[in-house]
C-alpha positions in Angstrom: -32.6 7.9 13.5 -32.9 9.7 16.6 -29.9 11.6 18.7 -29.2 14.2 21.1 -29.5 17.8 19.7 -28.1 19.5 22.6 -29.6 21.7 25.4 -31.3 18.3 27.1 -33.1 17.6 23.6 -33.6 13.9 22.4 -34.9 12.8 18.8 -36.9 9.9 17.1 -36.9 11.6 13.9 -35.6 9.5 10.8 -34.2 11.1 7.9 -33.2 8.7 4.7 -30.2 9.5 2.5 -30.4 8.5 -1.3 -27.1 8.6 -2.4 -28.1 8.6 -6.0 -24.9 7.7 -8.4 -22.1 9.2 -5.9 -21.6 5.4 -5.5 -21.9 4.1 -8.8 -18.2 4.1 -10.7 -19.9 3.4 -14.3 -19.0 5.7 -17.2 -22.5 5.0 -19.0 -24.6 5.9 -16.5 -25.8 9.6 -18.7 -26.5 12.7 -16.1 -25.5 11.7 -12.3 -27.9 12.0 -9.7 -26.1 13.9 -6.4 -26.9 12.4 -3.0 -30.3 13.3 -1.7 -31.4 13.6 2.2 -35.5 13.2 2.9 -37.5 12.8 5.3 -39.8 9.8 5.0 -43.8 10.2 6.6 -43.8 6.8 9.2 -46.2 5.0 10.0 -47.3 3.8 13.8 -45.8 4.9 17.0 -42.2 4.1 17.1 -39.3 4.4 19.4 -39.7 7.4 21.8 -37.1 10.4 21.5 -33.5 8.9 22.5 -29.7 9.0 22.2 -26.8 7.0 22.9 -29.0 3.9 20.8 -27.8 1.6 18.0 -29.6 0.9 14.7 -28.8 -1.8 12.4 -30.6 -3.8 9.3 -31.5 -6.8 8.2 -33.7 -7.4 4.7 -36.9 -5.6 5.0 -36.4 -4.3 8.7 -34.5 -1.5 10.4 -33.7 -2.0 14.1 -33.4 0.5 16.9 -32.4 -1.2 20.3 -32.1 0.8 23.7 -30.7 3.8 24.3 -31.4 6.3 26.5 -33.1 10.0 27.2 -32.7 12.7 29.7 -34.7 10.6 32.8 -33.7 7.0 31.9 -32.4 4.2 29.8 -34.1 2.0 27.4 -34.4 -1.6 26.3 -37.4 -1.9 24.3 -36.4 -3.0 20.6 -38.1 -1.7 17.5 -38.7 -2.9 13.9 -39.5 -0.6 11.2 -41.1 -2.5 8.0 -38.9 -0.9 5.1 -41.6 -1.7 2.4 -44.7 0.2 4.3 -42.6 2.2 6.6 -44.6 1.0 9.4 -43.3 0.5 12.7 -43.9 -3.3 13.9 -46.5 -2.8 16.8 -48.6 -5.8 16.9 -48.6 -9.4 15.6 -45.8 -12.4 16.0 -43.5 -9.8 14.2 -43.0 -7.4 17.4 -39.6 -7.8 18.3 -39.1 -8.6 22.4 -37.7 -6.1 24.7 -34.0 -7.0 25.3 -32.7 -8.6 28.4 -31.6 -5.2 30.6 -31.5 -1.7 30.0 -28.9 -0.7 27.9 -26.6 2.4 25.7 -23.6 3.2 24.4 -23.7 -0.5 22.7 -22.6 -2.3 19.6 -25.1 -4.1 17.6 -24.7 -5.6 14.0 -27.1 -8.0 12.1 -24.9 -10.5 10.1 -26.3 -12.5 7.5 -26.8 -16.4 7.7 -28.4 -18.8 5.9 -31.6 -19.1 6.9 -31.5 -15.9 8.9 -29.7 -13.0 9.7 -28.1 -12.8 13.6 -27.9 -9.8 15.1 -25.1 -9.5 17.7 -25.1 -7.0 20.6 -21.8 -6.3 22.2 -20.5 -4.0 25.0 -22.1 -1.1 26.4 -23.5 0.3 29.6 -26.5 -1.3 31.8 -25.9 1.2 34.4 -24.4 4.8 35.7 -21.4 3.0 35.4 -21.7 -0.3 35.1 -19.9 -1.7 31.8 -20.2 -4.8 29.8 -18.6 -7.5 27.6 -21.1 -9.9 27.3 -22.4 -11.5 24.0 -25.9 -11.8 22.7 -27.5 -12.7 19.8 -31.0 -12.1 18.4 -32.0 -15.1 15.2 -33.9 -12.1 13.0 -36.0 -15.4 11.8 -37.6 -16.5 15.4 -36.9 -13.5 16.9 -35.3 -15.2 20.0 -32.3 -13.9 22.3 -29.7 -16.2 23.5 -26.1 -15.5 24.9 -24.2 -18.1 23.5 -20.9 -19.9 25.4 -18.0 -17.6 24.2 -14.4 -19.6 24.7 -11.3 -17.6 25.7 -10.3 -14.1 27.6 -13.1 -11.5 27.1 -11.9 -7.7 26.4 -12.4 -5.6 29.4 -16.1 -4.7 30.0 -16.2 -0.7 28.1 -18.9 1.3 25.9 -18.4 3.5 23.1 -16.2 0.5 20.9 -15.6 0.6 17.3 -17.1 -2.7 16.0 -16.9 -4.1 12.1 -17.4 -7.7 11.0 -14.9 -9.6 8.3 -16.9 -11.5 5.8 -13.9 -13.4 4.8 -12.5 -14.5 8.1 -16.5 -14.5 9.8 -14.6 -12.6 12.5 -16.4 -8.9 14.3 -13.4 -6.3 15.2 -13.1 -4.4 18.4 -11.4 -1.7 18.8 -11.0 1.2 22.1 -13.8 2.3 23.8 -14.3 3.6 26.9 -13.9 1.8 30.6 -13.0 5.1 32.9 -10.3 5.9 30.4 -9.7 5.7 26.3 -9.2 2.0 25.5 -6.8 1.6 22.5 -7.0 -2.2 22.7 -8.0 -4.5 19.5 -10.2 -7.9 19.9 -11.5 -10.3 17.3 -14.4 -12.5 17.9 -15.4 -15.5 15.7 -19.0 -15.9 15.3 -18.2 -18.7 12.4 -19.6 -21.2 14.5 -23.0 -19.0 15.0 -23.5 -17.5 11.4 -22.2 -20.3 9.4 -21.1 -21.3 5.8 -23.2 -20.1 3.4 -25.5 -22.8 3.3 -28.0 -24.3 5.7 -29.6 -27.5 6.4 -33.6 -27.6 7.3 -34.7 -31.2 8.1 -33.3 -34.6 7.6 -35.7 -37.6 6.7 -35.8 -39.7 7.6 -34.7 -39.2 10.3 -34.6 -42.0 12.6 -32.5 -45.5 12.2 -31.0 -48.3 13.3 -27.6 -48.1 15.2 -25.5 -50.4 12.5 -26.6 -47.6 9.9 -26.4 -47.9 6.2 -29.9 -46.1 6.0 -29.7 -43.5 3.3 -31.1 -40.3 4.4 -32.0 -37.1 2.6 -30.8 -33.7 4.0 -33.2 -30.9 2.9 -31.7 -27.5 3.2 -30.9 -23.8 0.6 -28.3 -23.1 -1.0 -26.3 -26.2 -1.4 -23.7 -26.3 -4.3 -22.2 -28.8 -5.9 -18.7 -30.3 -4.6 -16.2 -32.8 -4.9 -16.0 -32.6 -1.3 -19.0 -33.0 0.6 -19.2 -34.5 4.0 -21.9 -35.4 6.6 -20.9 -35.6 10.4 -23.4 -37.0 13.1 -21.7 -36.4 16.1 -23.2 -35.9 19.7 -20.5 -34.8 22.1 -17.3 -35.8 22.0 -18.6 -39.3 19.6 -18.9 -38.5 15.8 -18.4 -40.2 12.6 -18.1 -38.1 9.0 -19.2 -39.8 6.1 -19.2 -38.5 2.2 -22.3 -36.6 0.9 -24.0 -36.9 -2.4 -25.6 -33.2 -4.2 -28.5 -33.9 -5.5 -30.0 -30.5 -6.4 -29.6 -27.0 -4.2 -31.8 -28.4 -1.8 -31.1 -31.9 -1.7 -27.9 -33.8 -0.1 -27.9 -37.9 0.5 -26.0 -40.1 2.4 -25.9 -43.4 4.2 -25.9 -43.1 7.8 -22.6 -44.4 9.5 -22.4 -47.3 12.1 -22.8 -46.3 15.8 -23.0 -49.2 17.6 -19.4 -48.0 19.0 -21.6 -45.6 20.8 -24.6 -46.6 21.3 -28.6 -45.6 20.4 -28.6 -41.8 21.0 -29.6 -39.0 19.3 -26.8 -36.9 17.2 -26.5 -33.9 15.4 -26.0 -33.8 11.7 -24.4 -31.0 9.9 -23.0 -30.6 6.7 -19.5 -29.2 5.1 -19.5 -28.2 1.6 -16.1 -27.6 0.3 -14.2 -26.6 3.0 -16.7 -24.0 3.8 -17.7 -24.5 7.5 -19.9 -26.8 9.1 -23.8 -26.1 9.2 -25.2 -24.5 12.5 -28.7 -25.3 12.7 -29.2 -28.3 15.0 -30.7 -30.9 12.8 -31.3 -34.5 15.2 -31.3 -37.7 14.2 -32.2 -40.7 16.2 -30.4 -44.2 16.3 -31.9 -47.1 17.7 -30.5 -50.2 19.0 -31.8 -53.6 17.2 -35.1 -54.8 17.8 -34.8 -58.2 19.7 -37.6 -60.7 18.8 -37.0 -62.2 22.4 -37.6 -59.0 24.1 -40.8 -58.3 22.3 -44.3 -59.0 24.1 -47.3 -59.2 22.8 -50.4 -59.2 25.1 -54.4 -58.1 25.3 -57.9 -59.8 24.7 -56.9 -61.3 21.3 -54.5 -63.7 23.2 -56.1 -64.4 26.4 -57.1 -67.4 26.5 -60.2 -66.6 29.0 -62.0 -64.6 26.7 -65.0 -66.1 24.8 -64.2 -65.1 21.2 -66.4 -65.6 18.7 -65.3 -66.5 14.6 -65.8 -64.3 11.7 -65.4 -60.5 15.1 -62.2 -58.5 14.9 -60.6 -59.2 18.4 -57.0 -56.9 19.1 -53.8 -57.3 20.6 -50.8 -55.3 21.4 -47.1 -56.2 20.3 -44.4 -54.0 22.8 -41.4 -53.7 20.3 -38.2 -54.1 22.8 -34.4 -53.9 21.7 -31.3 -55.5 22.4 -31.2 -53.2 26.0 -34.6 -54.7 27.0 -36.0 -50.9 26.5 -38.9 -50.4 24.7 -38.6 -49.2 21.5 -39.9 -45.6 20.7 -40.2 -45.6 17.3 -42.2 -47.6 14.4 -41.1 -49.2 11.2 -40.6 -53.0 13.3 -41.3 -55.7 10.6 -43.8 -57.7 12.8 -45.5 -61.2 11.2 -48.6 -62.2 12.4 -50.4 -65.8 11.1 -53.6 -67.1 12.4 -54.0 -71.0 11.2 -56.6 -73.5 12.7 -54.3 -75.8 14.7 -55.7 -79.4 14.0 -55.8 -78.4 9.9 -53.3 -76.1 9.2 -54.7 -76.4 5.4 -58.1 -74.9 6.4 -58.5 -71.0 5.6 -56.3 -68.9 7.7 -57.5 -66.1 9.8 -57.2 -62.6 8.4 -55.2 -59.7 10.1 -54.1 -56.2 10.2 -51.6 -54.1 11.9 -51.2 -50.6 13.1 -47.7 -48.8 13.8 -48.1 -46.1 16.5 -45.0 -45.2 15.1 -43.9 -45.4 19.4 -42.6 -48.9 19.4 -46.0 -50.6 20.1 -48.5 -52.2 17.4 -51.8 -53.0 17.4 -52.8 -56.2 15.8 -56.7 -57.0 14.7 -57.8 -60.1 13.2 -60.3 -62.7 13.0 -61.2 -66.3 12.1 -63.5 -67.7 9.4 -64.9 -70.7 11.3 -64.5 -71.9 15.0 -62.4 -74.0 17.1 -58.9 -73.3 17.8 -56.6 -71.7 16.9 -53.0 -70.4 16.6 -51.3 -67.3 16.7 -47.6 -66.9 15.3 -46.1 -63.4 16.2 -42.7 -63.4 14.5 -40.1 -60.6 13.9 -38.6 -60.1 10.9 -35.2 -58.9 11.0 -34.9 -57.7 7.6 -31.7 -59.8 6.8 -30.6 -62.1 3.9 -31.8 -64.6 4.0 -34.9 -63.3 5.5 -35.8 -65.3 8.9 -38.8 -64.6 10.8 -37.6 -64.9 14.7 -40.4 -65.7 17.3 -41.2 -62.9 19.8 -41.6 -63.9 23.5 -44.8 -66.6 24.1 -45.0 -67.1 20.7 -47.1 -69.3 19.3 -50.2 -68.2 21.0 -53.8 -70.5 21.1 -57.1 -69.1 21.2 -60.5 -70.8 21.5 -63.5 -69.6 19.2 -67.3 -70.2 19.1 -70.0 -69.9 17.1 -71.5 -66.2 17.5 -75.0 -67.3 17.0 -77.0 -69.0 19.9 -80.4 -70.3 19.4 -82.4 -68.5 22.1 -85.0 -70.3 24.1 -88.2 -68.2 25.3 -90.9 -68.2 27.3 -94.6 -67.6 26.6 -96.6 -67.7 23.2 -93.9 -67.1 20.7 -95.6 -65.2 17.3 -97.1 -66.9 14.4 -95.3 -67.6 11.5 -95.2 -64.5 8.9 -93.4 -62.2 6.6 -92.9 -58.7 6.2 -93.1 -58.0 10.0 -91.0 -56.0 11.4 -88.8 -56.1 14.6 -87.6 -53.2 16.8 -86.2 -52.4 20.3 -88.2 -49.8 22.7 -86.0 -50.0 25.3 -82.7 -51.9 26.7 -84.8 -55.1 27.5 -87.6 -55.2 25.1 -88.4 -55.8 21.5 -91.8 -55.6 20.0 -93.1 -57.4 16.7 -95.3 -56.1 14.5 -97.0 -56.2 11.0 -97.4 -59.2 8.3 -99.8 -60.6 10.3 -103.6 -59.9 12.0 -102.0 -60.4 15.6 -101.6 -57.7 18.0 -97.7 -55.9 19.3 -95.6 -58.9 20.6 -93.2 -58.0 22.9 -90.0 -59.6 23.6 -88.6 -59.3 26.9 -84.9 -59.9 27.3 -83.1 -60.2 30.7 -81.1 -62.4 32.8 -83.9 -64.7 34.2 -84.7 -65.3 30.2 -86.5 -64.3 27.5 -90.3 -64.5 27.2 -92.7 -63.4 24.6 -95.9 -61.8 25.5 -99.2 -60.0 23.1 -99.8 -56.4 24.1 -103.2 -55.4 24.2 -105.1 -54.0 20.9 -106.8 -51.2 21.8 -105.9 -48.5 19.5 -103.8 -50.9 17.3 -104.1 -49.2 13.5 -104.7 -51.6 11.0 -102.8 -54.9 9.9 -100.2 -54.2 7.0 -96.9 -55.0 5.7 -94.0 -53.5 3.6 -94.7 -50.2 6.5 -92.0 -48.1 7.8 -91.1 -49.0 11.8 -88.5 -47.1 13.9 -87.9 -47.2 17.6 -88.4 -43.6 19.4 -87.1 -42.2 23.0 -88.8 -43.2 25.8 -89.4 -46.8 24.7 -91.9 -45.9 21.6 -92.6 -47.1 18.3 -93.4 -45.6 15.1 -95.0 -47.2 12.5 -95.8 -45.5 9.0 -97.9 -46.2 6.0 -97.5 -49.6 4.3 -99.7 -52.0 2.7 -102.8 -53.3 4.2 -103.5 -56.4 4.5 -106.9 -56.2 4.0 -107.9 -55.1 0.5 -104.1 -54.3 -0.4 -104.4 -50.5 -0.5 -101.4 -48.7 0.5 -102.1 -46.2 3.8 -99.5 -43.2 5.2 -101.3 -42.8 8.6 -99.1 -42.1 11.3 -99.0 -44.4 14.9 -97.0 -44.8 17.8 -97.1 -47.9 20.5 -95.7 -47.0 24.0 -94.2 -50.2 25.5 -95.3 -50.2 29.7 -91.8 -50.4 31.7 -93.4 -53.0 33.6 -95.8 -54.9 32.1 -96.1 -56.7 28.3 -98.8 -54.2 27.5 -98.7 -50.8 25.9 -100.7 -47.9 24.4 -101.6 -47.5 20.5 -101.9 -43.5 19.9 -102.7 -42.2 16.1 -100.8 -39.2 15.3 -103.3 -36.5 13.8 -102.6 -33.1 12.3 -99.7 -33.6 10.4 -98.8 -32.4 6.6 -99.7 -35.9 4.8 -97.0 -37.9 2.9 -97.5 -37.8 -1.0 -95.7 -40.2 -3.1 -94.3 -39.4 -6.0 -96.7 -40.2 -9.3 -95.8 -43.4 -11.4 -93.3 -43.2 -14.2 -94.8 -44.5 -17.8 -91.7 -45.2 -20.2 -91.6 -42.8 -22.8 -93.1 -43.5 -26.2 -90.3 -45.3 -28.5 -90.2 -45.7 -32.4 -90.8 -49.2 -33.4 -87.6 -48.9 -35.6 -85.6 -47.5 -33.1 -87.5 -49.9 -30.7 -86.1 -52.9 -33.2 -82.6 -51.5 -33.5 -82.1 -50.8 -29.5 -83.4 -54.7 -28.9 -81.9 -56.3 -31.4 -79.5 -59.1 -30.1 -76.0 -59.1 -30.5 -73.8 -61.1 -32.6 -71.7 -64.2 -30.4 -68.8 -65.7 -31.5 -71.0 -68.2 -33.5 -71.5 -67.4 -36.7 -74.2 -65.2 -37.1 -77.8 -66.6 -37.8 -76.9 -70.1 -36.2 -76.2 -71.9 -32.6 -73.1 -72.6 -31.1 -73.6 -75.8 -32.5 -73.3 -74.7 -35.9 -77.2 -74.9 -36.3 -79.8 -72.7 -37.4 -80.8 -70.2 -34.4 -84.7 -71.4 -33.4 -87.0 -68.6 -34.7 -90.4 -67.4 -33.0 -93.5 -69.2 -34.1 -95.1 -67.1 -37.1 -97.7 -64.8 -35.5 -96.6 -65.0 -31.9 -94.1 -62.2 -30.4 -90.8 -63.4 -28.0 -92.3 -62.0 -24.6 -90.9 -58.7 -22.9 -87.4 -59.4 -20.5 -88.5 -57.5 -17.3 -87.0 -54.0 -17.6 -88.3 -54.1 -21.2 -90.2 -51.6 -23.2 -93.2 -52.9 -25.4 -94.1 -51.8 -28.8 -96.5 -49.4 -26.8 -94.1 -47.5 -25.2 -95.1 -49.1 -21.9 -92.9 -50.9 -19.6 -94.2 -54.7 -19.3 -95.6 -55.3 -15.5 -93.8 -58.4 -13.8 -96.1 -60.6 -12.2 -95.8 -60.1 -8.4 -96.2 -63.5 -7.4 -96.1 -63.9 -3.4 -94.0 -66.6 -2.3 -95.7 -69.3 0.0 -94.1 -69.2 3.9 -91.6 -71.5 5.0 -92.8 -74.2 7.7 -90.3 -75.4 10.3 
């Protein structure tokens, strides 16, 4: 790609050479195919005309990076998509501009598990201003970085001689150019950047407790069986290596080693597989200290004693999980035990409770009581030893007083006769109006601090007494009532009403709602028309574990009088094909 063509011309052409079979040392291969130069047809903008650049590759991709023309220098990066031959513009796949201006550099993409790094070295940033710095592109994020490099670096030149060792995971330097011909030769490791070739991806899980033996799963490609596999969590200058287990290629286990020589922290874990080299990608995992029962608080409204709780309501609380440090915990997985017993009968039903783990170190606790009085609340950590023990947290036991939720409510005024069928609904945050069942007018409750009071609203306009209607509070403190039975005569209605509630006074307005498409009910359903055989064969009762044709007493099963037919169960269907009406029988009204 690209180059100086002499005479002050610069290029961004791209020409491809196929080399055919000039590279193939098979004796089968028939007729050989002589290296072939073309030019392909790209797609997109691309790289302007420059020289002096570099160009390297990584699957899919060919980079250009910097360079310069006639006027000025360059250090805009390019990506060309080998399968479309598209250049990159747009998208999370544009590669960023490098960090300066640059030519007359090195740059190599090396291939790593999971994704190729592409190393810039050397070069020029200026009329003369060389360089020896190190930087690396991950051809997976598509993020610079310019790593620590440990030792003497070779004297800042441009126009080196690079190559990278597979074997040795070493790049090779050699001359360049530094205001004279450099004849010098330089190795660099980059073992440490590109890795053995394997790689881990996540660890789960992965948080535990700092006296380990936690087995953990390492998820991750490429991973090969060994008789040597080891895990090292290390953070600094503190690690511990413990054996590995291969599970599949993706799969490694372990048991996580004792830290409590160092402390909670967070480490990283990286794997060796056979002597190849230790992982590179920073996989963390998180030790905790010990959760200390003693540490632990638990507060909120389901242990305050002030609080007028009621039986048979949810009320929370909130356990802090703490460890050994005193610092809160910031992680889940805390075996707390919670038990709510009535404290003068520890035999009578216990209270019932659920927990939630934030998964941050606190828990939220819900639970309720069957009955009132009071009532006691164990909070207990289990450490998750042998034997298991159940260690009190901080304050624990708890007491709590509960009350009946129902209160009888005394009123004022005419209270409403006695019906059924009436409905009840609220028109506003202080009032509630009754209506239907009986021939009285809207009463309307009236609920407030100084009391409650009952009052009759006045008739005018009322629609007619019913039942069984439909009755639905509104905005604006109105009430719909729909259809229902009437209670004179028993027909069934669908009018449409609404009663206003006055925002100061017991009285309201009745308004009829006119104009609108009527409601139709759907037609009754007759049972379809049955067979009488099929009729018989459909009833006919089933055989019990007597014997057939007599009681469980062993005598003959009672037959219906000659002439007279067993009645129909409701739900049945007669020998007309018609389902047999149940009585509707009203039942007679309670008196107090």
């Amino acid at each position: 790609f690209g180059g100086y063509g002499g005479h002050g011309k610069s290029s961004n052409e791209l020409f491809v050479l196929d080399f055919g079979t000039a590279l193939t040392h098979r004796n089968d291969i028939g007729e050989p195919t002589a290296p072939t130069w073309s030019k392909p047809n790209l797609k997109g903008k691309g790289p302007s005309p420059r020289f002096d650049h570099t160009s390297t590759w990584f699957p899919e991709k060919l980079v250009i990076l910097g360079g310069r023309d006639n006027v000025s220098m360059h250090n805009d990066t390019h990506h060309l998509d080998l399968a479309t031959m598209t250049w990159v513009e747009e998208g999370n796949s544009v590669p960023p501009a490098y960090s300066m201006e640059i030519s007359n550099h090195q740059s190599s993409a090396i291939e790593s598990v999971p994704n190729y790094k592409m190393f810039c070295l050397t070069g020029k940033k200026g009329l003369n201003e060389y360089m020896n710095q190190v930087d690396v592109m991950d051809c997976g994020s598509l993020v610079w970085n310019s790593p620590t490099v440990i030792g003497t670096p070779p004297t800042e030149r441009e126009d080196t001689a690079m190559a990278y060792d597979p074997k040795t995971c070493k790049i090779l330097l050699f001359g360049g150019w530094s205001n004279r011909w450099l004849g010098d030769t330089w190795t660099l490791n980059v073992s440490p950047i590109i890795g053995p070739p394997y790689a881990c991806t996540s660890v789960s899980p992965d948080i535990g407790p700092v006296f380990g033996d936690s087995e953990i799963s390492i998820r991750g490609m490429q991973f090969k069986e060994s008789s040597k596999i080891e895990v090292r969590f290390g953070s600094g200058k503190n690690e511990v290596i413990v054996p590995g287990t291969f599970v599949d290629t993706k799969t490694i286990t372990c048991q996580t080693p004792n830290f409590e020589t160092y402390g909670a922290m967070e480490v990283d874990v990286r794997v060796n597989i056979g002597g190849e080299g230790w992982t590179v990608n920073k996989m963390k995992f998180r030790y905790f200290a010990n959760t200390s029962a003693k540490n632990c608080i638990a507060f909120g409204p389901g242990l305050n004693p002030t609080i007028k709780a009621v039986y048979g309501v949810e009320i929370p609380f909130l356990v802090c999980a703490k460890d050994t440090c005193n610092a809160k915990r910031t992680s889940g997985g805390d075996g707390f035990v919670v038990e709510v017993s009535k404290e003068d009968d520890p035999k009578a039903p216990k209270g019932s409770v659920r927990q939630v783990d934030n998964d941050n170190g606190s828990h939220e606790i819900y639970y309720s009581v069957p009955s009132k009085g009071r009532y006691r609340i164990d909070v207990g950590y289990d450490d998750l030893g042998n034997p298991r023990e159940v260690v009190p947290i901080r304050g624990s036991p708890f007491y709590m007083d509960f009350m009946d939720p129902w209160t009888y409510q005394r009123t004022q005024g005419t209270a409403p006769l006695k019906r059924k069928n009436g409905c009840l609904t609220s028109v506003g945050p202080h009032k509630v109006c009754l209506f239907g069942g009986d021939t009285s007018t809207v009463s309307v409750l009236t609920t407030g601090r100084d009391g409650w009071s009952w009052n009759a609203a006045e008739a005018s306009g009322q629609p007619a007494s019913r039942r069984d209607h439909g009755q639905a509070s509104a905005t604006g403190g109105t009430m719909v009532v729909f259809g229902g039975t009437l209670l004179d005569g028993g027909d069934e209605t669908n009018d449409l009403s609404t009663f206003t509630a006055d925002a100061e006074n017991p009285a309201g307005m009745w308004a009829s709602i006119k104009g609108i498409m009527p409601y139709t009910p759907l037609p009754k359903r007759k049972a379809p028309r049955v067979e009488r055989a099929s009729i018989a064969a459909a009833v006919a009762p089933l055989p019990t574990h007597a014997e057939e044709g007599e009681d469980e007493a062993g005598g003959a099963a009672p037959s219906a009088a000659e002439g007279e037919s067993a009645p129909a169960a409701e739900g049945e269907v007669t020998l007309e094909g018609e389902t047999a009406p149940a009585e509707e029988e009203e039942a007679p009204a309670q008196e107090e």
